[in-house]
Structures are given as structure tokens and as C-alpha cells.
N, C-alpha and C positions, 0 to 999 in steps of 0.2 A: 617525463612520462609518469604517469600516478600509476601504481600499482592496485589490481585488484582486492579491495580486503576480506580479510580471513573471516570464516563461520565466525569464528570468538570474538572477533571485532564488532560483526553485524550484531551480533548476539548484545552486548553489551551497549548498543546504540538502538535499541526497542526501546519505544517510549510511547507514553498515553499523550494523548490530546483532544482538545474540542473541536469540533467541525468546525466554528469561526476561527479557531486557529490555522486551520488546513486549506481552510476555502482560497485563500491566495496562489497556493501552489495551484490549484484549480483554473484560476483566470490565466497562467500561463501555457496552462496545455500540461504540467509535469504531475497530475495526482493519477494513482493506479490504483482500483480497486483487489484485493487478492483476498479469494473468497477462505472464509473458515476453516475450509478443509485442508486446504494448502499453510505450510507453514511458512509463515513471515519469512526469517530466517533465509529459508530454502529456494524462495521466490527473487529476494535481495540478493543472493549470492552470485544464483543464476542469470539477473540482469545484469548485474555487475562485474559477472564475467564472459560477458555475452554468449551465454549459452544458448543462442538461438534454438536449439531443437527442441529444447524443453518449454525454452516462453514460448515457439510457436505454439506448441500442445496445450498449453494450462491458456494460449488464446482461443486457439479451436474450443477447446472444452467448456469455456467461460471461463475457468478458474482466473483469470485477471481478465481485465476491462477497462477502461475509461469511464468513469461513475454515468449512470442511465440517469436519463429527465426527471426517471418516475425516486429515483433514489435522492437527486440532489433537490427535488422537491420537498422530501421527506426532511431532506438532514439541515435545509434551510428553514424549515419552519419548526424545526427545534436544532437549536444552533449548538444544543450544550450535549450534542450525539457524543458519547467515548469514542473513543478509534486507539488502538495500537497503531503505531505505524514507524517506521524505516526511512530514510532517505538511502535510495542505493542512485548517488549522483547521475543522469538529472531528475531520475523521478523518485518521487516521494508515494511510497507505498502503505495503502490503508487497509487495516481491517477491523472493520463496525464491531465495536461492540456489544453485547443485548443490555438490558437495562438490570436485567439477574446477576449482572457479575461486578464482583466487588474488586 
């Protein structure tokens, strides 16, 4: 049995990538979009430790999603979008970065 990992774990598994990096976990169904407002972090901990109450909320709310038509339009026809993103096993959580941030 795998145990749930710690804040400090997820913490130090944040990493950058490019959309054509990320776009495979896509074709399996496992990319989650978690919006700005929500911390990484907080969002990965909570799937990871099936904190249903909370991922049901940040679904209701939008705060995560499965990437929209109008986005994966967007983030294919510039492949080299930033993204922060998390893998909290099986999914692989993203958040877009703007092109302002270094």
C-alpha cells in the first residue's frame, strides 16, 4: 500500500514544463487543470489524499477541470505554453503560466 505524500514532498516535486511535454498525459485522460487561485501544493495533497470534500468544491467552483476545447486549442497551437505542474498519482496537475513570469 503507497502512502499518501507529505505537503513537503509535493512541495519539492513542483516543476515547469511545456505543453508538448504534458500533452500525453492528456491523451490518457490523467491532465487536471487547477486554476491560479488555488495552490498547487494544496490541490495535490487533497487528491492525493482523497479529500473528496474539497475536490468535490474546487469542481463545483471550477477551480480544477479537465483542460476545455477552447484552452487545449489555445495551448496546441503554441506548444511551448509554461505550466507548473505536480503529478499527484494518476493525475498530473497543471497550472498555465502567463508569458509575464520569468
Amino acid at each position: 500500500m503507497t502512502s499518501t505524500p507529505t505537503r513537503e514532498e509535493l512541495t519539492l516535486n513542483v516543476d515547469m514544463a511545456r505543453w508538448e511535454w504534458l500533452r500525453p498525459h492528456l491523451e490518457r485522460g490523467g491532465l487536471v487543470v487547477v486554476s491560479p487561485e488555488l495552490d498547487l501544493v494544496a490541490a495535490g495533497f487533497s487528491i492525493a489524499g482523497d479529500d473528496s470534500a474539497a475536490v468535490s468544491s474546487w469542481i463545483a467552483t471550477g477551480r480544477i477541470a479537465k483542460p476545455s476545447a477552447a484552452q487545449l486549442f489555445d495551448w496546441d497551437a503554441e506548444p511551448d505554453t509554461p505550466f507548473r505542474f505536480l503529478v499527484a498519482a494518476p493525475y498530473v496537475l497543471i497550472q498555465p503560466l502567463s508569458p509575464l513570469v520569468s
